[in-house]
C-alpha positions in Angstrom: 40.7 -18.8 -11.6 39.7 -21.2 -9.0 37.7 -24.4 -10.6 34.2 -24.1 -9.3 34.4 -20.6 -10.7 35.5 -21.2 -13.7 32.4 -24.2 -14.1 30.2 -21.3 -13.2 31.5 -18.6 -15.8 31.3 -21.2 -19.0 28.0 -22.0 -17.8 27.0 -18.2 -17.9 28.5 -17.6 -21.3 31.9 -16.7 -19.8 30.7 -12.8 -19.6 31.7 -11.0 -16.2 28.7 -9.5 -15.3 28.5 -5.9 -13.0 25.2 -5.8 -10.9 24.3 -2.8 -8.8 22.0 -3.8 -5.8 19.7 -1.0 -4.4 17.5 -1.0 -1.3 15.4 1.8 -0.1 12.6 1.2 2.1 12.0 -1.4 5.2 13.8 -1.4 8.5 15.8 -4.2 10.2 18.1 -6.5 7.6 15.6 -8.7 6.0 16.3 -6.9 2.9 20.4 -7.2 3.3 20.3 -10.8 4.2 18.4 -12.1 1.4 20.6 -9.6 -1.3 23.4 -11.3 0.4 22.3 -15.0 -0.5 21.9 -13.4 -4.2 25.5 -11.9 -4.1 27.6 -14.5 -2.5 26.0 -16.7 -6.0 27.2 -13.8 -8.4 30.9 -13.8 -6.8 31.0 -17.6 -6.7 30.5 -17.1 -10.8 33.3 -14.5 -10.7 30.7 -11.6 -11.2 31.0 -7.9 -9.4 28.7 -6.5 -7.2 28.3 -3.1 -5.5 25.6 -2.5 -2.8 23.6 0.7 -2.5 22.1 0.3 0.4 18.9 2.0 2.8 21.3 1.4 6.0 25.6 1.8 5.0 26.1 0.9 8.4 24.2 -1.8 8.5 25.6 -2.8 4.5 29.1 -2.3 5.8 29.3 -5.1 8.7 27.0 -7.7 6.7 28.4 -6.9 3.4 31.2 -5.4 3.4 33.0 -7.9 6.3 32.5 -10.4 3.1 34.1 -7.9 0.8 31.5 -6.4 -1.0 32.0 -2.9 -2.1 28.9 -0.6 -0.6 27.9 2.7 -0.6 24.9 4.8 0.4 21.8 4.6 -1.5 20.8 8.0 -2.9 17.8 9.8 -1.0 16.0 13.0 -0.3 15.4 14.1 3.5 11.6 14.0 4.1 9.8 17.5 5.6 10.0 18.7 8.6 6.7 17.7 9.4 5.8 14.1 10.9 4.6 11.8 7.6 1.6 9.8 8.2 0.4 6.6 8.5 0.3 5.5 4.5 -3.2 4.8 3.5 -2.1 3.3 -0.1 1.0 2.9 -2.3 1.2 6.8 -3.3 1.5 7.9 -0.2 3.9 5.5 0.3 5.8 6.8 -2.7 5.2 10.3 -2.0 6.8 10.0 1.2 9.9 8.3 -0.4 10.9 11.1 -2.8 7.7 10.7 -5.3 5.8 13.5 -3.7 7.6 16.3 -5.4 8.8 17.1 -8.9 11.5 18.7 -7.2 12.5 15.9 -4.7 12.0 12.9 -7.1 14.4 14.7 -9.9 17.2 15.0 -7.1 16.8 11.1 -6.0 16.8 10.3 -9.7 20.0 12.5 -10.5 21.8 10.6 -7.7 21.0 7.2 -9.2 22.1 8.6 -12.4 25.6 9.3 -10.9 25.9 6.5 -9.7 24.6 4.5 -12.3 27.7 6.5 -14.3 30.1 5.6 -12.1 29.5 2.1 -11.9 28.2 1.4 -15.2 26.3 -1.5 -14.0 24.7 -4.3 -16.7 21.5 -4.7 -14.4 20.0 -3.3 -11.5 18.9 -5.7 -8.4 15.9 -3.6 -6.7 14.6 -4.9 -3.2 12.4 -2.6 -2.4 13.9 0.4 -4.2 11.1 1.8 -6.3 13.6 5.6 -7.1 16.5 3.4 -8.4 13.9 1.4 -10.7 12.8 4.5 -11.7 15.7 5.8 -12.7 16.7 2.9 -14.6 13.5 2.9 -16.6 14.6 6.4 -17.5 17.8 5.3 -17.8 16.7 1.8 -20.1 18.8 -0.4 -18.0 17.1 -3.9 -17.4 16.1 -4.4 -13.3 15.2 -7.6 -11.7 12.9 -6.8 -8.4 13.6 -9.2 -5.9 10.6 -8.9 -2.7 7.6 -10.5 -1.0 4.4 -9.6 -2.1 4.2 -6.3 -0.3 6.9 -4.9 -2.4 5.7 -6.4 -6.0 2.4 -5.0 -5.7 -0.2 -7.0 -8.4 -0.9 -4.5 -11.6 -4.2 -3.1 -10.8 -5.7 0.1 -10.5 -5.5 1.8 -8.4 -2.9 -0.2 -6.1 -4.2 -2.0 -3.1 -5.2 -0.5 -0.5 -2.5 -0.4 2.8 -5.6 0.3 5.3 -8.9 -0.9 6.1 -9.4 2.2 8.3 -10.6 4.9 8.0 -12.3 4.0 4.6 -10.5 5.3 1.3 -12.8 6.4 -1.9 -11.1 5.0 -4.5 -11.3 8.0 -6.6 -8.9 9.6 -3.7 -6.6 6.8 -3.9 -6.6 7.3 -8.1 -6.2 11.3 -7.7 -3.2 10.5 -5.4 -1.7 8.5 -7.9 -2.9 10.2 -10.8 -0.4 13.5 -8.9 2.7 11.5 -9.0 2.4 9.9 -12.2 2.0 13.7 -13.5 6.1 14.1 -11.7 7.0 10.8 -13.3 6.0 11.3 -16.8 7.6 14.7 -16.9 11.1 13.1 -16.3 9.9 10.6 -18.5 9.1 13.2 -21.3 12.5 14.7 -20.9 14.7 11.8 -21.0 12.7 10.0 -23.9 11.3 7.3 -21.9 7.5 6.0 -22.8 5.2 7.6 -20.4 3.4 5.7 -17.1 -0.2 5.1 -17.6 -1.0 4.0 -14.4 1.0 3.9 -11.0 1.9 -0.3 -11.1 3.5 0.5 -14.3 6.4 1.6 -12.2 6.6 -1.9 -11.0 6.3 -3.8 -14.3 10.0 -4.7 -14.6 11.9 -6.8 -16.7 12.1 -9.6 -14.0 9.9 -9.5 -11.4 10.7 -12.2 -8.5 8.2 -12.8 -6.1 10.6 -14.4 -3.5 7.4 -15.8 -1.1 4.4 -18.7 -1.4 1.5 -18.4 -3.1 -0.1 -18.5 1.0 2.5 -15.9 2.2 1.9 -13.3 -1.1 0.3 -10.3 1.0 -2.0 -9.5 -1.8 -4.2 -12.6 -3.7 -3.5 -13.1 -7.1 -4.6 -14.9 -9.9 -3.5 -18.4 -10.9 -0.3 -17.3 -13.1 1.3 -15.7 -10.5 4.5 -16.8 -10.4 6.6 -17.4 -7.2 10.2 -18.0 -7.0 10.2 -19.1 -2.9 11.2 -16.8 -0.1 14.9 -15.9 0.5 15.9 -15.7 4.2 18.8 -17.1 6.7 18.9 -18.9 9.9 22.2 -18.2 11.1 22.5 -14.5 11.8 23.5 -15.2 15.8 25.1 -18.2 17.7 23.9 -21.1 18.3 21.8 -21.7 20.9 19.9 -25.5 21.8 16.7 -26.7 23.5 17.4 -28.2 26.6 15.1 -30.9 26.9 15.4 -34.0 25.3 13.4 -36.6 23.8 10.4 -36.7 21.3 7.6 -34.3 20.9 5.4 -36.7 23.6 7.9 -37.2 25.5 9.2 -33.5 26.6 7.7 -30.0 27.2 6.2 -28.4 24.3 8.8 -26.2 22.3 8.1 -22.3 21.5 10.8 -20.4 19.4 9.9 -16.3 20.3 11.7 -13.4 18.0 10.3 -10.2 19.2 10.7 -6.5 19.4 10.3 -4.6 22.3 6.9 -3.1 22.7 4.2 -2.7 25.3 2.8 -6.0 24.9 6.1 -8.2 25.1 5.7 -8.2 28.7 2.5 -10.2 28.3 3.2 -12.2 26.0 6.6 -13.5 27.9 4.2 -13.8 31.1 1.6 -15.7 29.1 4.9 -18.0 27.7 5.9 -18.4 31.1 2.8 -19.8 32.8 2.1 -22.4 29.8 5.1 -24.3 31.2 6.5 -24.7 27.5 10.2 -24.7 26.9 11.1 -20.5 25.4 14.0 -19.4 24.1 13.4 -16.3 22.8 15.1 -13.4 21.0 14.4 -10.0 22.2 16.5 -7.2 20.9 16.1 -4.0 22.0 14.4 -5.6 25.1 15.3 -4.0 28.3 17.4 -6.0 30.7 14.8 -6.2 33.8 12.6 -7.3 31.9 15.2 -10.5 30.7 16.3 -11.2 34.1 12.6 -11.0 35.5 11.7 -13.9 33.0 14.8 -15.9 32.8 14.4 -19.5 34.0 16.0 -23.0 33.3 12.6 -23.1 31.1 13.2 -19.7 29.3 16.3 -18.9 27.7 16.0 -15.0 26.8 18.8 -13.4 25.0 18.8 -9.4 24.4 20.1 -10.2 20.5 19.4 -12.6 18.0 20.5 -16.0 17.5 20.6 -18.7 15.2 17.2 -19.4 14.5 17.7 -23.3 13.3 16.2 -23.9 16.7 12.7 -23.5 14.7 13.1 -26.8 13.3 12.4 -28.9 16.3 10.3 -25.9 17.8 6.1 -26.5 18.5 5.1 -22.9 18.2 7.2 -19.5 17.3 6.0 -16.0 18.4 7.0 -13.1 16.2 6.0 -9.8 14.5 5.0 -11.3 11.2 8.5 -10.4 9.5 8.2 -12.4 6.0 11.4 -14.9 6.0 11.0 -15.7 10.1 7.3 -16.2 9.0 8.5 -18.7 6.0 10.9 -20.7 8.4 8.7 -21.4 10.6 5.6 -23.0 8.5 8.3 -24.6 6.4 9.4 -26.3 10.0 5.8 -27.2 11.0 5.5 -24.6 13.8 2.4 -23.0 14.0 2.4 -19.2 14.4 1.2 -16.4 17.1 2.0 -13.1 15.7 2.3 -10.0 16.7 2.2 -7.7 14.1 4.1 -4.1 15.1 3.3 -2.5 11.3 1.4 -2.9 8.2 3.6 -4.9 6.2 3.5 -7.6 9.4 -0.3 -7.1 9.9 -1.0 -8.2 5.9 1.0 -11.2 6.4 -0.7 -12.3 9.8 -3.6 -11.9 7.7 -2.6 -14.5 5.3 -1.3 -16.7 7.8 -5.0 -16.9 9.9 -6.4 -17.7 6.4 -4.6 -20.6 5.9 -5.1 -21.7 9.2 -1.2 -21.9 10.3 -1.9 -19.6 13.3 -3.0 -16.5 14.9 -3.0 -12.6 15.0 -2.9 -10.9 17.7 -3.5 -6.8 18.1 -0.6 -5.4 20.3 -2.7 -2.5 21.5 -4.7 -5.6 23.0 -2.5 -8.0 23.7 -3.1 -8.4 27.8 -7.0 -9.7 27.0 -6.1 -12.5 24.9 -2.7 -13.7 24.8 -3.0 -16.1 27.6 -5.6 -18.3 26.1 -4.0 -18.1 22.7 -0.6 -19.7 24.0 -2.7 -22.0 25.8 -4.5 -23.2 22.4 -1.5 -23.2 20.8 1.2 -24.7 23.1 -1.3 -27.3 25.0 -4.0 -27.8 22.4 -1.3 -27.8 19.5 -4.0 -25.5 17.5 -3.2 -24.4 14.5 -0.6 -27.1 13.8 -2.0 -29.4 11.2 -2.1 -26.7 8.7 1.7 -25.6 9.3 2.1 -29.3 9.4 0.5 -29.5 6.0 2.4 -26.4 5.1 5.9 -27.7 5.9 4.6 -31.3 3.6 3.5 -29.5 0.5 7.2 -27.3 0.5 9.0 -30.3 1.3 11.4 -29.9 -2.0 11.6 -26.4 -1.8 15.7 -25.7 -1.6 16.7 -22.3 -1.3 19.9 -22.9 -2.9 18.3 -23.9 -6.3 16.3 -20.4 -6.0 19.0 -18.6 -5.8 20.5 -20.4 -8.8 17.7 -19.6 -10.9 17.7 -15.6 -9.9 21.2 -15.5 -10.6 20.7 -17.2 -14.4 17.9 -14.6 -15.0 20.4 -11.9 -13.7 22.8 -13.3 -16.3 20.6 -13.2 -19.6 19.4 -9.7 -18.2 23.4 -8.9 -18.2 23.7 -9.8 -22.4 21.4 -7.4 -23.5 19.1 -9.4 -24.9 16.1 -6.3 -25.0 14.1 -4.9 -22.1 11.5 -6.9 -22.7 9.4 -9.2 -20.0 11.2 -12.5 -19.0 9.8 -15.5 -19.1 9.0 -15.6 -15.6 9.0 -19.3 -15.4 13.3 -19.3 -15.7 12.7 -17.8 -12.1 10.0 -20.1 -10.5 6.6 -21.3 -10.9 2.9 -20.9 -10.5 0.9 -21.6 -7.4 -0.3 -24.9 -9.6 3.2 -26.0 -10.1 3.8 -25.2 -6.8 1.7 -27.9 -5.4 -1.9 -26.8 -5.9 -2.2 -23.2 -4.8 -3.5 -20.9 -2.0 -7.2 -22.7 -1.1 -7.8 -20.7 2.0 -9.4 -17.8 0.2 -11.5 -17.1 -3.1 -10.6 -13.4 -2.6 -8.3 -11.4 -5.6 -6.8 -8.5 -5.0 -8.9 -6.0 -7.0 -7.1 -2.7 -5.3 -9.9 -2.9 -2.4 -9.3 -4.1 0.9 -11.4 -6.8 2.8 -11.4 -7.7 6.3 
């Protein structure tokens, strides 16, 4: 056994741990990467890991090209028909496998199997509200590692995921009130104590809110906990500015990680005319549209790359994806985002509050986006609170987070009850973190405010 391994399992209790990871819902490998910074800490302590996984393709060249074992997360195939825009968390769970008695019993019964065949000592959920289900049922202990969209806060009913059209909230408690009726059936038969409401489901034995107080989609209270967020900076090669000098010395820096849309267009033209050194990530980005914007002042590449370019960078443009959100306030760089979904449009949300940057609507984008890069690349708008931002997280080292989730993962591994962690093994308050979230006096009550 090699040395720092061997340090690592005496510190653990010398007990070779088997954790299943499961991931369900969210496109793109946000998920994958941060599970990955998790598992490479469980090897390095000589513990085994299996992935079950949203994406097996995906799984198999992040995961498995470092040797983890992975496999397909059980699933049920949605209806024929188109599935609407979610309006709140049960129809978010409905459309997963929730909906029917009949669908959620076949997503639980392939958890089960594998659950038997691996005969794991914990589950790791990201996002993967049927496999925490199942374990419930099954009584094995599950840590939830996610931002604050995927740890919803324990009210009733769950937030709302649209301000419009208006919800009643007696339709958003009937739609819970139907799948809580599936999940307490399966409950009843398999002995387990019955849901009373639908955030039950998410009241696990250690939750890990892996964001900021600022960057939790929902408000809480002032004993949330927060562990930091999980993401990496070096999925793609290195790329460098090429202007040299300090910030008042050379053109103003913006870092750009989009999807292709209608609006990128305008948003590269705007970039383009504020005479700010881009580079820019644009997969899925067609290639006319690269070599029409290409300069010595714009470096556009049609993949990712490593994104440790943010750390000297003025102003980044994204989507509002959490960890590329994170990096860039922890690096000072005030935002312009773009949100392209609901999970993205919640976090702009946040980030406007603080006063770390802007939203803007893509269906809109041609209006506005000019004078916004303007403000932002030439005025420097918006900086002082990502500047403040980036101050207050100054300590924050990912590393040690990870260290902590794994420790939790390890007494969860003994059997010591399925009973509630002390949440402050994993991370602290938004007091101990520095003073809290003072952009907003608003709690999430289950309502939505604009």
């Amino acid at each position: 056994m090699r040395r720092s391994a061997r340090a690592a399992m005496q510190q653990s209790g010398g007990r070779v741990a088997r954790i299943l990871i499961a991931w369900e819902l969210g496109a793109n490998l946000g998920h994958l990467l941060r599970q990955m910074m998790i598992a490479r800490e469980l090897r390095r302590r000589d513990h085994q890991v299996l992935f079950a996984c949203r994406d097996l393709q995906a799984a198999a060249a992040l995961a498995g090209g470092e040797g983890f074992a992975c496999v397909q997360a059980p699933s049920v195939r949605a209806g024929p028909r188109p599935t609407p825009k979610p309006q709140c968390y049960a129809d978010m769970l409905a459309a997963c496998g929730f909906g029917e008695l009949a669908s959620l019993e076949a997503a639980v019964c392939g958890w089960f199997g594998l659950m038997d065949l691996y005969r794991p000592d914990v589950l790791l959920c990201d996002h993967a509200p049927l496999a925490q289900f199942a374990a419930r049922l099954r009584r094995l202990p599950v840590m939830q590692v996610g931002t604050g969209f995927e740890l919803p806060p324990a009210t009733q009913p769950l937030p709302l995921l649209q301000a419009r059209p208006a919800l009643a909230e007696d339709d958003v408690l009937a739609r819970e009130a139907r799948l809580l009726t599936h999940m307490n059936k399966l409950c009843g038969r398999h002995g387990s104590a019955a849901l009373e409401q639908l955030s039950d489901l998410y009241q696990t034995q250690a939750p890990v809110l892996a964001t900021f107080a600022e960057l939790d989609h929902f408000a809480r209270g002032p004993d949330a906990v927060y562990a930091g967020p999980l993401f990496s900076l070096s999925d793609g090669p290195d790329v460098a500015w090429q202007s040299q000098g300090g910030a008042e010395s050379r053109p103003r820096r913006v870092f750009a990680y989009l999807r292709a849309d209608p609006s990128l267009a305008a948003v590269l033209q705007a970039l383009q005319r504020s005479n700010a050194e881009v580079i820019a990530a644009l997969p899925d980005c067609p290639a006319e549209l690269i070599q029409r914007f290409q300069s010595d002042s714009m470096q556009l590449y049609p993949h990712a790359v490593r994104a440790n370019v943010m750390d000297s960078a003025d102003v980044v443009v994204a989507n509002g994806g959490h960890g590329l959100s994170a990096a860039a306030l922890l690096a000072g760089a005030a935002l312009c985002l773009v949100p392209r979904n609901l999970e993205q449009w919640l976090l702009a949300r946040r980030v406007v509050q603080m006063g770390a940057g802007v939203s803007l609507d893509p269906d809109r984008v041609e209006g506005g986006v000019e004078q916004v890069i303007t403000d932002l690349v030439l005025g420097g708008a918006c900086r002082g609170a990502a500047l403040r931002f980036s101050e207050k997280y100054q300590e924050f080292e990912q590393v040690a987070a990870v260290r902590r989730i794994v420790a939790a993962l390890e007494c969860l591994s003994k059997g010591r009850g399925l009973g509630r962690m002390d949440e402050s093994l994993i991370g602290w308050n938004s007091e101990q973190m520095g003073g809290g979230y003072r952009g907003s006096s608003e709690v999430c009550t289950g309502r939505m405010t604009c």
